[in-house]
N, C-alpha and C positions, 0 to 999 in steps of 0.2 A: 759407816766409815769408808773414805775413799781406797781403793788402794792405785798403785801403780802396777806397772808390768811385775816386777819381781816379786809382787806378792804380798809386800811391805806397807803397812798401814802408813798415809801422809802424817799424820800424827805420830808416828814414831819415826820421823825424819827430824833433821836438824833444821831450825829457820830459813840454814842457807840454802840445805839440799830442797825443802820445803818452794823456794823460790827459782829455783834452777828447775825444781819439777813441774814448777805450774811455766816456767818460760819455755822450756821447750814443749809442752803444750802449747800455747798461744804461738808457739813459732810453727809448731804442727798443724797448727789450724789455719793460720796466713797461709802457708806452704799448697794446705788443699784449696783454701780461697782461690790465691793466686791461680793455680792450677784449674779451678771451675770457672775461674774470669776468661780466661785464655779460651780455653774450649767454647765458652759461650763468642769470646768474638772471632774465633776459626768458624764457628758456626752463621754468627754473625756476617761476616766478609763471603763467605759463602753464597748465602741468602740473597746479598747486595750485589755479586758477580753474578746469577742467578736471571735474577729479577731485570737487572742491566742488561742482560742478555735478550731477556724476554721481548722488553720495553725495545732495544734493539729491532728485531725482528719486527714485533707489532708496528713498530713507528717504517720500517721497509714495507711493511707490506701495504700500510695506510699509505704510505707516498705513491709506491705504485698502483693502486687501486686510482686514487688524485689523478696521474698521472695519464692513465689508459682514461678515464671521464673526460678530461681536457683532449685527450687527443682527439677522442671522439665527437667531442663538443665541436671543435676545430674543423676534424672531416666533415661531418655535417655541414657546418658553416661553410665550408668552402664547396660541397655539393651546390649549394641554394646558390652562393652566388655564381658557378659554372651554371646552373639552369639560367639563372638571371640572365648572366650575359651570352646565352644562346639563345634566349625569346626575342631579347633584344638585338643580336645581328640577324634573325629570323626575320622580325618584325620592320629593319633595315634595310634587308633582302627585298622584301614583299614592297615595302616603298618607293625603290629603287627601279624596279619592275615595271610599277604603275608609273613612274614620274618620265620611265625613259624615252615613251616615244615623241612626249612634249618637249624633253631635251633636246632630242635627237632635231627636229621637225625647227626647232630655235635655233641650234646649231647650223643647219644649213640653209634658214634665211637671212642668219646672221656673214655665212660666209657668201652667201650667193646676193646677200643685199636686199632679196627678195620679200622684207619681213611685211605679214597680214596680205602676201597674195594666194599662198597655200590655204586649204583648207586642212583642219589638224585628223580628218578621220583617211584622207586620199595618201593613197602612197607616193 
């Protein structure tokens, strides 16, 4: 036989009290439902600010890692091409060098009129 709190067999209640006993039961037990839903989604939202946080961070620090690779990609790349374009006014230089005294030597039969009377090794 069931009882309630007061000791009292449900069976020796009245239909009505009988009904009013078993509803506040099922209202007692919503009450604690209610009350374990809650907690699990305090729990829940928790987890998710949490996690959101986490994902946060990991996604900063995945960017930045990105971030410093590209730079560096970059410096690199812009290394090679300062080397490039130093072989190349290097290599500019050296031709200039060679081509100048044939210049020179043009220039001044062009200006003196004198062009194919010079020899190009005589000064």
């Amino acid at each position: 036989m069931k009882q309630n709190l007061s000791g009292i067999s449900i069976t020796e209640l009245s239909p009505l009290d009988q009904i009013r006993l078993v509803e506040s039961e099922v209202a007692r037990q919503l009450v604690a439902a209610r009350e374990a839903a809650e907690a699990r989604a305090v729990k829940a939202r928790a987890l998710a600010e949490q996690m959101i946080r986490e994902a946060g961070v990991a996604g900063r620090k995945e960017g930045e890692t990105e971030y410093k690779n590209i730079t560096l990609n970059a410096q690199e790349e812009a290394r090679t091409i300062i080397a490039q374009a130093h072989h190349r006014a290097q290599e500019l230089k050296r031709r200039g060098r060679q081509r100048m005294p044939a210049l020179t030597l043009m220039t001044i039969q062009t200006v003196t009129g004198l062009e194919g009377d010079m020899p190009v090794n005589e000064p």
